[in-house]
C-alpha positions as CSV (number, residue, x, y, z in Angstrom):
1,X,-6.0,7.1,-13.4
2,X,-3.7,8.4,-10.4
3,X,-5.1,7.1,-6.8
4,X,-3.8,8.2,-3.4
5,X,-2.0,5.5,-1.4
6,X,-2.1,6.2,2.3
7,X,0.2,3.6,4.0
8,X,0.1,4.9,7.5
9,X,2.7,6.2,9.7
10,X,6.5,5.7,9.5
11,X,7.0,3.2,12.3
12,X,4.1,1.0,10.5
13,X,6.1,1.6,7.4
14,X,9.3,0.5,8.5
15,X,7.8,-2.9,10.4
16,X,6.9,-3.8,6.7
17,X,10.4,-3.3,5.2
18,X,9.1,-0.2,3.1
19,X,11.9,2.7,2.1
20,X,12.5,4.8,-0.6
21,X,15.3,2.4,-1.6
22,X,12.4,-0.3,-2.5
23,X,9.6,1.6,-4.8
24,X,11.1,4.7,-6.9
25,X,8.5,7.1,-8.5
26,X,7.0,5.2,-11.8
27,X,7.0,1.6,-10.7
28,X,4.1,-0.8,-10.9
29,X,2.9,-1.9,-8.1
30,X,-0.3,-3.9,-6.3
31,X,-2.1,-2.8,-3.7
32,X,-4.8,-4.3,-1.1
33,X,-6.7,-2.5,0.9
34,X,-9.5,-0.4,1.4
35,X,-11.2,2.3,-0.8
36,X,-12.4,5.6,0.8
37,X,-16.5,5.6,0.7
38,X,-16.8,9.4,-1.2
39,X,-17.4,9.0,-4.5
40,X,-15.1,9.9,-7.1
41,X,-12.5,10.3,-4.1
42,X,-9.0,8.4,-5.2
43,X,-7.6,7.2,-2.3
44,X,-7.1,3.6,-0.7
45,X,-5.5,2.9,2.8
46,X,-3.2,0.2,1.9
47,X,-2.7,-3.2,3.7
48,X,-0.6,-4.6,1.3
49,X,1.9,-3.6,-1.2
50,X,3.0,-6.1,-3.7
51,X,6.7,-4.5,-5.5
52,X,8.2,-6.7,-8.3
53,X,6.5,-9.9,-6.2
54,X,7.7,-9.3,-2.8
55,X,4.7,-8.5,-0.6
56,X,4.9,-5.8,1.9
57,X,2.2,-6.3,4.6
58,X,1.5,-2.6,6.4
59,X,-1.5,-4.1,8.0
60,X,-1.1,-7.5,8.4
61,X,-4.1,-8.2,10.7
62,X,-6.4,-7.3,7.9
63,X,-4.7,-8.7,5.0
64,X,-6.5,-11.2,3.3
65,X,-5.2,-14.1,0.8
66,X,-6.7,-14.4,-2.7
């Protein structure tokens, strides 16, 4: 199942460390965050990203340790 990852704008995304250098196309990742309410709509607004173990926190205010 493909979702849609919204990780916010590009200043957010390079606070968290995020390029294009870290995640390539095809990669397994983690993500926390929240769901969009529609049903059978895809897409999650992410807080977190786990890559390979390394957390990347877009949000950090609302991320949440499990």
């Amino acid at each position: 199942m493909n979702w849609t990852v919204e990780l916010g704008d590009r200043n957010q995304t390079q606070r968290a460390g995020l390029n294009d250098k870290v995640v390539a196309p095809g990669d397994q990742i983690q993500i926390q965050g929240q769901r969009a309410s529609g049903f059978g709509d895809r897409r999650i607004r992410a807080s977190r990203l786990t890559v390979a173990g390394r957390p990347f926190d877009m949000c950090p205010e609302r991320c949440v340790e499990a």
